[in-house]
TIDO-865278 format. One record per residue (C-alpha): residue in one letter; x, y, z. Coordinates in Angstrom, 1 decimal, padded with zeros to 4 digits. Layout:
BEGIN
atom code: a | east: X | north: Y | up: Z
...
***
This chain:
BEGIN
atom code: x | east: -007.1 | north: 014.0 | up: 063.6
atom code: x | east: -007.0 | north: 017.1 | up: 060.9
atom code: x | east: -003.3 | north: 016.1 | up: 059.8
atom code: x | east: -004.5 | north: 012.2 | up: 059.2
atom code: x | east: -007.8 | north: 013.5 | up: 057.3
atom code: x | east: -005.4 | north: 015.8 | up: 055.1
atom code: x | east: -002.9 | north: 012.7 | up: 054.6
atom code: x | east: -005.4 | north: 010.5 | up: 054.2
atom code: x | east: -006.9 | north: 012.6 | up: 051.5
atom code: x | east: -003.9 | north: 013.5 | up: 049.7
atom code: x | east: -003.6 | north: 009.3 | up: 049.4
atom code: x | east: -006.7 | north: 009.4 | up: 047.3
atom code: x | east: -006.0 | north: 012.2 | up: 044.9
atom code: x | east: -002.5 | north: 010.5 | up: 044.2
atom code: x | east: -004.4 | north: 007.5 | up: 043.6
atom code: x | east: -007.2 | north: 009.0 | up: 041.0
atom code: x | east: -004.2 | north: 011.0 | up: 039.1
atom code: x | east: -002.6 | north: 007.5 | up: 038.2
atom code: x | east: -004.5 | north: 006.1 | up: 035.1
atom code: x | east: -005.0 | north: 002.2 | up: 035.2
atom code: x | east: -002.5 | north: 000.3 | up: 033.5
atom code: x | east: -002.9 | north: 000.0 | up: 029.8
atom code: x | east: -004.9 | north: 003.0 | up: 030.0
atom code: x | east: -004.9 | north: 006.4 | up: 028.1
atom code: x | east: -006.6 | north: 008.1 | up: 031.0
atom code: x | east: -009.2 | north: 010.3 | up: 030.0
atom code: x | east: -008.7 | north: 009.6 | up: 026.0
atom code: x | east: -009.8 | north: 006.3 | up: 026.5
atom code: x | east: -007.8 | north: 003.3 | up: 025.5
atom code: x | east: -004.9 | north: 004.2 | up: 022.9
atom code: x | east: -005.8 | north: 002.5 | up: 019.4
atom code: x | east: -003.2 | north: 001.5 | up: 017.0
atom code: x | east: -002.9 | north: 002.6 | up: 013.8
atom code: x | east: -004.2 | north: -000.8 | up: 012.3
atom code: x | east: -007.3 | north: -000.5 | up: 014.2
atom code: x | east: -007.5 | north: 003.2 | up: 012.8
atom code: x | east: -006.9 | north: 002.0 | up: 009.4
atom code: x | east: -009.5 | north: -000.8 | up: 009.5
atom code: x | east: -012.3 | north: 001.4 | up: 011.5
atom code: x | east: -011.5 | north: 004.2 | up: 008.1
atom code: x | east: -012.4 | north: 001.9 | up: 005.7
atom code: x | east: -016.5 | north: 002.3 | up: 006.8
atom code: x | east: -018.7 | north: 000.4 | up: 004.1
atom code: x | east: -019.7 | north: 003.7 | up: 002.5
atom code: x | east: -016.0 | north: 004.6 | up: 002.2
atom code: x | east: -015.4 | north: 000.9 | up: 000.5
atom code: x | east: -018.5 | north: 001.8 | up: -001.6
atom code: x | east: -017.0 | north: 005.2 | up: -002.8
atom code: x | east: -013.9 | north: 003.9 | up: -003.5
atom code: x | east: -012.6 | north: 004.0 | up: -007.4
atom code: x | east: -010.4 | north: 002.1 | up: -009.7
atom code: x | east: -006.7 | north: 003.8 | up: -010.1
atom code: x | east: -006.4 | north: 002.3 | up: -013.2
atom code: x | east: -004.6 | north: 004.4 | up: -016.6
atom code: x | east: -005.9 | north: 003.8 | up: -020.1
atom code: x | east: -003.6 | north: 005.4 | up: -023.1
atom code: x | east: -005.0 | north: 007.6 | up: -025.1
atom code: x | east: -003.1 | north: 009.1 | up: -028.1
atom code: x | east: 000.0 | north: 009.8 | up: -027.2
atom code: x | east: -000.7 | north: 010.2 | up: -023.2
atom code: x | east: -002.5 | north: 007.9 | up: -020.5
atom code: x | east: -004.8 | north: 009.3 | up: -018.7
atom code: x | east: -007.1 | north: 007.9 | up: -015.4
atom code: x | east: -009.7 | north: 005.9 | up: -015.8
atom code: x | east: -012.3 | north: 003.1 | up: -014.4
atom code: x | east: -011.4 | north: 000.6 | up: -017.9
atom code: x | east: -007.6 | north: -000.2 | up: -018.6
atom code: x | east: -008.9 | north: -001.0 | up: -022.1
atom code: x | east: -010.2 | north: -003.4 | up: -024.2
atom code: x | east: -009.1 | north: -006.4 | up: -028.2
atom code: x | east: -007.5 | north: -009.1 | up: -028.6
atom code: x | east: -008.5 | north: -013.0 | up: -028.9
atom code: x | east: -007.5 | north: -016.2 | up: -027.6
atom code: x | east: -007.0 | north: -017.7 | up: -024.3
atom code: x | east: -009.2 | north: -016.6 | up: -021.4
atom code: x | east: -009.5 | north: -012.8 | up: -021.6
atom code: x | east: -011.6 | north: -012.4 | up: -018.2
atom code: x | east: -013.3 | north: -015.2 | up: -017.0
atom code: x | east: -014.3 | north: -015.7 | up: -013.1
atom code: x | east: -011.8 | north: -018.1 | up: -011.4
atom code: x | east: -013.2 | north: -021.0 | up: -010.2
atom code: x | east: -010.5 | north: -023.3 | up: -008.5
atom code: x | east: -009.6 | north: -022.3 | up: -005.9
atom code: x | east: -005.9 | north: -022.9 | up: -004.7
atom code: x | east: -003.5 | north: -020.7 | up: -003.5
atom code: x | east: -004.3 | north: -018.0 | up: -005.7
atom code: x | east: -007.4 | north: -018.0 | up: -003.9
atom code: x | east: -006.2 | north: -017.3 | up: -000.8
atom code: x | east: -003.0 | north: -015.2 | up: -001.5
atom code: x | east: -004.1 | north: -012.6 | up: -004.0
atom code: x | east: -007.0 | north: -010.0 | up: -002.5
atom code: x | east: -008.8 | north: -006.2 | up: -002.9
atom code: x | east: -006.2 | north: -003.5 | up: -002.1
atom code: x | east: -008.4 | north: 000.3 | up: -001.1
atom code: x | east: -006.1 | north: 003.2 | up: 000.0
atom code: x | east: -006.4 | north: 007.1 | up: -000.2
atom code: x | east: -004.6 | north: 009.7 | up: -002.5
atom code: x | east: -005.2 | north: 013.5 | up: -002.0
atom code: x | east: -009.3 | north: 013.4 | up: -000.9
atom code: x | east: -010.1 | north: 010.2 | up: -002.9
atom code: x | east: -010.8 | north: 007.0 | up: -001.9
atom code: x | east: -009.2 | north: 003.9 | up: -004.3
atom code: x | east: -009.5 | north: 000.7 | up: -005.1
atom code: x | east: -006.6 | north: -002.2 | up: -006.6
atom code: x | east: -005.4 | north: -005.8 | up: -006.5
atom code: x | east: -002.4 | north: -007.1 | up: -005.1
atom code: x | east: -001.0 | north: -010.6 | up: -004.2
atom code: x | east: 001.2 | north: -011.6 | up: -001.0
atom code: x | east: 004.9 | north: -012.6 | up: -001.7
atom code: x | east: 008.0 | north: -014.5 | up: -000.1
atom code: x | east: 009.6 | north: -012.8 | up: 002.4
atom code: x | east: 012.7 | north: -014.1 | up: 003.9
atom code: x | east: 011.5 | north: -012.9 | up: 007.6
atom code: x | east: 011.0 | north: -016.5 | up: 008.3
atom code: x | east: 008.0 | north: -014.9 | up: 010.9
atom code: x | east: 010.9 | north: -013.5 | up: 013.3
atom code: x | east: 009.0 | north: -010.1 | up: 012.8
atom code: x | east: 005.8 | north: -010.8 | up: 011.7
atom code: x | east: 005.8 | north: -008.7 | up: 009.0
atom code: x | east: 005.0 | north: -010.0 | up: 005.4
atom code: x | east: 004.9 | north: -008.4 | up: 002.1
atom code: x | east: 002.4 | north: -007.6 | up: -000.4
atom code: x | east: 003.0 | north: -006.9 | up: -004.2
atom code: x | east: 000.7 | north: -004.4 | up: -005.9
atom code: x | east: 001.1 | north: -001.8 | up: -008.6
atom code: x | east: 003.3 | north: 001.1 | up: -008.3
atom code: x | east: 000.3 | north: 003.3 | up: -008.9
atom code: x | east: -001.6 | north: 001.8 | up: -006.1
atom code: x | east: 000.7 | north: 003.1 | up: -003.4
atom code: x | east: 002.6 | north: 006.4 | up: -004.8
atom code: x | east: 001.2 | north: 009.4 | up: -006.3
atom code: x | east: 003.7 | north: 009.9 | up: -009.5
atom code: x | east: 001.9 | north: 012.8 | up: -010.3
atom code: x | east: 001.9 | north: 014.5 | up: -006.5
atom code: x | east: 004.7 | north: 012.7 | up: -005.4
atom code: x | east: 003.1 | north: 011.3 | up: -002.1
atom code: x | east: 002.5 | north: 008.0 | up: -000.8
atom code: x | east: -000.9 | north: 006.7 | up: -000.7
atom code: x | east: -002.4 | north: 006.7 | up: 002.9
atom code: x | east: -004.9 | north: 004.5 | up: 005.0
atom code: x | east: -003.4 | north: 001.6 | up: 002.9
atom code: x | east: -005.6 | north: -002.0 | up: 003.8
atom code: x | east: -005.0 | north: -005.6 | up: 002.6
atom code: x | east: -007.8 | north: -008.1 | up: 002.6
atom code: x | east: -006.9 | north: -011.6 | up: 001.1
atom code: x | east: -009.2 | north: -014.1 | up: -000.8
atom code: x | east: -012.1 | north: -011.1 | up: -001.1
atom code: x | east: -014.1 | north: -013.2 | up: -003.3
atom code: x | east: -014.8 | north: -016.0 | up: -000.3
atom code: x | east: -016.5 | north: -013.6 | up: 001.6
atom code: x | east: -017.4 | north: -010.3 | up: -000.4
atom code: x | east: -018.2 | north: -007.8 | up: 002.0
atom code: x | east: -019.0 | north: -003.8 | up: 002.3
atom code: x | east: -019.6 | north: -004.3 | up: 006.2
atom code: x | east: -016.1 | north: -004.9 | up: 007.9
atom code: x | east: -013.4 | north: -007.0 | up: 008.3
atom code: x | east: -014.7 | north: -009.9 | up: 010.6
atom code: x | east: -016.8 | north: -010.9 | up: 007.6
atom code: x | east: -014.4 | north: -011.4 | up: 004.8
atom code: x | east: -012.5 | north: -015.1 | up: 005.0
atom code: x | east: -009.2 | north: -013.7 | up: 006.5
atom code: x | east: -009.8 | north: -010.3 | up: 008.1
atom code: x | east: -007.5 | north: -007.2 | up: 007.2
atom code: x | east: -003.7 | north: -006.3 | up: 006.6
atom code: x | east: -002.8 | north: -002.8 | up: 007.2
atom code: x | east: 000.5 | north: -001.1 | up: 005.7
atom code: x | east: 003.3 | north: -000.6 | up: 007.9
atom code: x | east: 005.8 | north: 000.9 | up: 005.0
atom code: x | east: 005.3 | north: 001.0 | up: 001.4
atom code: x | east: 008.5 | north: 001.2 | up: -001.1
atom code: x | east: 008.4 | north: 002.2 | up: -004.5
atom code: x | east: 011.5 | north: 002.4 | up: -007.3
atom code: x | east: 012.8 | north: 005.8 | up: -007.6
atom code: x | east: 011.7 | north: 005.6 | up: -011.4
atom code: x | east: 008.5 | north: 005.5 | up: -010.6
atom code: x | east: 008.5 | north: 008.3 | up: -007.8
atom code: x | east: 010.4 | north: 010.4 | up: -010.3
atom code: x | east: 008.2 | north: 010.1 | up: -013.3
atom code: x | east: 006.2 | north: 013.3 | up: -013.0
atom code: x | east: 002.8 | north: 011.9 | up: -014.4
atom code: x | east: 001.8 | north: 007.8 | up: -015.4
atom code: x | east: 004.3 | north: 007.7 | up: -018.7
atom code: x | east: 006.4 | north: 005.4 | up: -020.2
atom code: x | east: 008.8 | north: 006.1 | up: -017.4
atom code: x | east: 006.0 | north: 005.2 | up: -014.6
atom code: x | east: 005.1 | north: 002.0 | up: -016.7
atom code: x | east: 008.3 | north: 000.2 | up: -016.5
atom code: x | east: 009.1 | north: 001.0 | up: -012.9
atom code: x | east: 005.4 | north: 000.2 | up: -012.4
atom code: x | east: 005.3 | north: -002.1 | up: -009.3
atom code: x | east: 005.3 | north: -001.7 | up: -005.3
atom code: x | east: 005.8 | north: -003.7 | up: -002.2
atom code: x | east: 003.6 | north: -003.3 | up: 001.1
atom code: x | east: 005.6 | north: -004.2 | up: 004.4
atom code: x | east: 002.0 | north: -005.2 | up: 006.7
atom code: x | east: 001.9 | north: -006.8 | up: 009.9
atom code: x | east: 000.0 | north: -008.5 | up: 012.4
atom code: x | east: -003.8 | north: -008.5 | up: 010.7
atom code: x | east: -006.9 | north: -010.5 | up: 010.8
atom code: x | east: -010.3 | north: -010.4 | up: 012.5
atom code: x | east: -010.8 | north: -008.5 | up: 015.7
atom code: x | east: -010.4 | north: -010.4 | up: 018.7
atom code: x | east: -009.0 | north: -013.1 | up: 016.8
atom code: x | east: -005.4 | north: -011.1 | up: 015.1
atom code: x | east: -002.8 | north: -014.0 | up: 013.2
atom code: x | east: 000.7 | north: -013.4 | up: 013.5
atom code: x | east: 001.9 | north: -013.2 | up: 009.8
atom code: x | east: -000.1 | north: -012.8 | up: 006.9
atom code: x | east: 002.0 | north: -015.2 | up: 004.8
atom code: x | east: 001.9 | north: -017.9 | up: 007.5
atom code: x | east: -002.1 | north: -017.6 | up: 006.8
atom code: x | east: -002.8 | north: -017.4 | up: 003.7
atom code: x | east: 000.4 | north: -018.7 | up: 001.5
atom code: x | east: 002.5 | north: -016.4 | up: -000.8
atom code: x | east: 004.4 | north: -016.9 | up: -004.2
atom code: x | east: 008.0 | north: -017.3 | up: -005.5
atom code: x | east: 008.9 | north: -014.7 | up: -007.9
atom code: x | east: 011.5 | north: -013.6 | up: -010.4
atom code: x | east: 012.9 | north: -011.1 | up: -012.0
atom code: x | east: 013.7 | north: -012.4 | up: -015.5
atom code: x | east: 013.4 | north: -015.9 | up: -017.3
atom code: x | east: 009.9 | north: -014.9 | up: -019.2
atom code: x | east: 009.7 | north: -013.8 | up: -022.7
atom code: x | east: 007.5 | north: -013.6 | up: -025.8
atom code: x | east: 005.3 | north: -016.2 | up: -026.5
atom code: x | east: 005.0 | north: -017.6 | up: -022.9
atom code: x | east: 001.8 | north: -018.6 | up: -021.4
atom code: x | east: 000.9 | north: -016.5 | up: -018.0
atom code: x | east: -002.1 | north: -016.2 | up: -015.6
atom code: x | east: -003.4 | north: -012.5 | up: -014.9
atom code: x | east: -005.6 | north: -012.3 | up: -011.9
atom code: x | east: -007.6 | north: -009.1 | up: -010.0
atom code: x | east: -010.7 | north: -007.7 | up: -008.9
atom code: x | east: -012.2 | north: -005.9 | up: -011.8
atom code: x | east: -014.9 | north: -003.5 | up: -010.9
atom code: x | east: -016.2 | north: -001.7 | up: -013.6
atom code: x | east: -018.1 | north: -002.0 | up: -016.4
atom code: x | east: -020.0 | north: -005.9 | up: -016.7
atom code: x | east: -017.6 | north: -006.5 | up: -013.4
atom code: x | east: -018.5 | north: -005.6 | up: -009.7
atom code: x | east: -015.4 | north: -005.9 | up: -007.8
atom code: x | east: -016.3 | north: -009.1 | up: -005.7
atom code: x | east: -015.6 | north: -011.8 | up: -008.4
atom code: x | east: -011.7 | north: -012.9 | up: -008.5
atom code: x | east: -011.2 | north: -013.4 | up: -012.4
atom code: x | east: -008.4 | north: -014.2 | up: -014.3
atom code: x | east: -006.8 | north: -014.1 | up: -018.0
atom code: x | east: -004.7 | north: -016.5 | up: -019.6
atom code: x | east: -002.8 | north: -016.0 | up: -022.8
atom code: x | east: 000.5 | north: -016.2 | up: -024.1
atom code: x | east: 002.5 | north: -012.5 | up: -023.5
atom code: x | east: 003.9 | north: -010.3 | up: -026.1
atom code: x | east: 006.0 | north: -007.1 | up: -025.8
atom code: x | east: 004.2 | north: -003.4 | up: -026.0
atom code: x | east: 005.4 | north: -002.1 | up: -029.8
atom code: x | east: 003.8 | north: 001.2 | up: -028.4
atom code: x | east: 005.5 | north: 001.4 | up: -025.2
atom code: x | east: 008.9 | north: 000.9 | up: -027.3
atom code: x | east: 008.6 | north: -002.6 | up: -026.4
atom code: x | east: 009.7 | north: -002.4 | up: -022.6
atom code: x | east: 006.3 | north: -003.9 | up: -020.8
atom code: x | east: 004.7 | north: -007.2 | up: -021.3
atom code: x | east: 001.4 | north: -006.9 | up: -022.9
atom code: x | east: -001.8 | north: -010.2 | up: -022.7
atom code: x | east: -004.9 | north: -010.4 | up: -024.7
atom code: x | east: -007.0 | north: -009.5 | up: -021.3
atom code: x | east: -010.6 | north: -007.7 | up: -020.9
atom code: x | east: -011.0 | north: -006.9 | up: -017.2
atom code: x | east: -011.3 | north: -003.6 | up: -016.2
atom code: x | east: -010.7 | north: -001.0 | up: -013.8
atom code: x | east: -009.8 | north: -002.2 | up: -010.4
atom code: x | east: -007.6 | north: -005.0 | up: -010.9
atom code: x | east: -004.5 | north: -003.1 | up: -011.0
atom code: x | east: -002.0 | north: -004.7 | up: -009.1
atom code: x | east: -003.2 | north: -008.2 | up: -010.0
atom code: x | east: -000.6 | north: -010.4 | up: -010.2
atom code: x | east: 001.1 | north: -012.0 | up: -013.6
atom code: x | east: 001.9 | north: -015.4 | up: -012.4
atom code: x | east: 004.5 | north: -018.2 | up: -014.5
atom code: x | east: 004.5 | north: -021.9 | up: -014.7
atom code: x | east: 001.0 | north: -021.3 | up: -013.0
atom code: x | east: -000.8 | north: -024.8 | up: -012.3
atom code: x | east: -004.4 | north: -025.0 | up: -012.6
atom code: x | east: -004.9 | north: -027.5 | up: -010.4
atom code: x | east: -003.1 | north: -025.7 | up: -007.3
atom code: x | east: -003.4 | north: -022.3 | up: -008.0
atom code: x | east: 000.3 | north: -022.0 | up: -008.0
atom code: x | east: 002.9 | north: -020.1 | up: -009.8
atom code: x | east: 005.7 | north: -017.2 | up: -009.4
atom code: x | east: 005.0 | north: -014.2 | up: -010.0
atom code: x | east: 006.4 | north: -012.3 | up: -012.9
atom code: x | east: 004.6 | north: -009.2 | up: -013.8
atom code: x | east: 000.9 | north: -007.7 | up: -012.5
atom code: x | east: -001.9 | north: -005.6 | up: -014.5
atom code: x | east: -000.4 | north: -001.9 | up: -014.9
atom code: x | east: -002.1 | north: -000.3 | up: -017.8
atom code: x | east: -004.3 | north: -000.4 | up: -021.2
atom code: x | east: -005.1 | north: 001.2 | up: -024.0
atom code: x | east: -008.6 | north: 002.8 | up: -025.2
atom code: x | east: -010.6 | north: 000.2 | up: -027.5
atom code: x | east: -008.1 | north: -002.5 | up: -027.0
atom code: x | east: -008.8 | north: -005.6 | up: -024.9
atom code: x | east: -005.3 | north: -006.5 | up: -023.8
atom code: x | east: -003.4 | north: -005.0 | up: -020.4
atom code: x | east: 000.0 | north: -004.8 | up: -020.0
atom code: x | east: 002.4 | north: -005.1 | up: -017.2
atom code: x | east: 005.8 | north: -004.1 | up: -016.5
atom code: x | east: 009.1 | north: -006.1 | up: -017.0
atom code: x | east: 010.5 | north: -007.5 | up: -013.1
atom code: x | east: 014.5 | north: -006.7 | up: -013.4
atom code: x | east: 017.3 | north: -006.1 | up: -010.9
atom code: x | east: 015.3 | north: -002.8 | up: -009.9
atom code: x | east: 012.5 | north: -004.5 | up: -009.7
atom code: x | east: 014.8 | north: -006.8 | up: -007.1
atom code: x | east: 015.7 | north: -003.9 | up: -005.4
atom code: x | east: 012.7 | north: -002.6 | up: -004.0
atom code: x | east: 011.8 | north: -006.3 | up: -003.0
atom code: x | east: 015.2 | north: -006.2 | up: -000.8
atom code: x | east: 014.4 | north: -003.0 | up: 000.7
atom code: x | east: 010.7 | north: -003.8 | up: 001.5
atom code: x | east: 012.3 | north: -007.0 | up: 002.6
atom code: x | east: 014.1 | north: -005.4 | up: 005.7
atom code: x | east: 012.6 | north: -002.3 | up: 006.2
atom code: x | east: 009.1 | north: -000.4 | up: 007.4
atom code: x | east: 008.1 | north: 003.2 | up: 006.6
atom code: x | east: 007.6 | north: 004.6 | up: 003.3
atom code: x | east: 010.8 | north: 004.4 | up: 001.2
atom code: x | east: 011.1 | north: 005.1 | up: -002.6
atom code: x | east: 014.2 | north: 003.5 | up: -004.1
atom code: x | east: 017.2 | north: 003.7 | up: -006.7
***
């Protein structure tokens, strides 16, 4: 009787030390690092999160909430009110650098996963995933597409599409290498987020792309004189950061910059960073490729400027294209 009580109870304790499947035993269920990435971004931290946005002054740019502010013609920040694909495909980029809490814009674009993977890509300023100045990549890095349908500091459920959450962010090399936001940063100024599965909790979507929609771009075929669309999230100033808004003008090179960025006659304001440039945009559709984004301004001028997509601009596309981590690249 003693040796069946003492097998009997030796049973039990086996059966107590096994967690349940799925499980993280005592630690509770395991949570991903989406999940940790959307349950960060609280509605105070949304709330104390800042523009990365640089504004040149004299001979040096410098951080500020206003990329500047001149210029006439054309829509130079006006609230976009027809919907479309730009709607839906461009969005409010937040992330961290060092202890600060940020803000941007950024745009989804074609991928050539064809959804084997699920993963899409997001296009965004360089400055809104790498620290030039620090050299590090920008943590706790969150997506949410068409913001302005459903404007929201309480959590992602609310907003039209739910959140994306950064799987690998890759910058040009130029960019990593720059050593502060200079000239150097400004032509190599864009980035590509590699996300996956997103959405609204209890309810995730497969591909971010497949959801929303996503622009053709290109890496030449634009020059002086052309007529492109500027879109973001500006926050500051008369802007609050909920409103998708939009410039339209015809582009001119930067004679400051030595003439290697695109500048647009453009008032919106910190914030929209990231915002993509878009060509051959129809109104009617909301459609167009993308072929710069808002990068930087200069004090008392009302125009911003973007960088000029090339072959490097290509190549951090192809990296981000098959790869996930962080990766700068040559």
């Amino acid at each position: 009787m003693r040796k069946r009580s003492l097998a009997a109870l030796l049973a039990a304790l086996a059966l107590i030390a096994i967690p349940a499947a799925g499980s993280a035993g005592a630690a509770g269920p395991r949570v991903s690092e989406h999940d940790r990435i959307v349950a960060f971004w609280t509605p105070a931290r949304q709330k104390s999160a800042i523009p990365r946005d640089f504004v040149r002054a004299g001979d040096k740019f410098v951080p500020k909430a206003k990329p500047g502010g001149g210029g006439g013609g054309g829509v130079t920040g006006a609230s976009w009110n027809g919907g479309g694909l730009i709607l839906k495909a461009s969005g409010k980029v937040y992330f961290v650098m060092g202890s600060s809490a940020y803000v941007c814009s950024g745009s989804v674009v074609n991928d050539s996963r064809n959804g084997a993977t699920g993963k899409s890509l997001v296009l965004t300023a360089g400055h809104c995933a790498y620290d030039e100045t620090n050299h590090a990549f920008a943590t706790n890095w969150i997506f949410i597409p068409d913001y302005d349908d459903g404007p929201t500091l309480s959590n992602c459920n609310n907003t039209a599409y739910g959140c994306w959450t950064s799987e690998g962010l890759f910058v040009h090399n130029g960019f990593a290498t720059a050593g502060g936001f200079n000239t150097q940063a400004t032509i190599h100024d864009w980035a590509f987020a590699v996300v996956g599965n997103g959405g609204k909790a209890g309810a995730p979507s497969p591909q971010l792309d497949a959801t929303v929609g996503s622009f053709g771009i290109t890496y030449s075929g634009i020059a002086s004189g052309q007529k492109l669309y500027a879109f973001g999230y500006p926050a500051a100033g008369k802007y609050h950061g909920n409103d998708l808004t939009y410039c339209a003008g015809n582009i001119f090179t930067d004679n400051l910059n030595d003439d290697l960025t695109w500048g647009m006659a453009c008032g919106m304001t910190g914030g929209s960073s990231g915002g993509p440039w878009l060509s051959s945009f129809t109104e009617g559709t909301g459609v167009g490729t993308l072929s710069s984004l808002n990068s930087y301004g200069y004090s008392g001028i009302k125009n911003m400027y973007g960088p000029k997509f090339n072959s490097e601009t290509q190549a951090v596309y192809n990296a981000a294209n098959t790869g996930t981590g962080n990766h700068t690249v040559n």
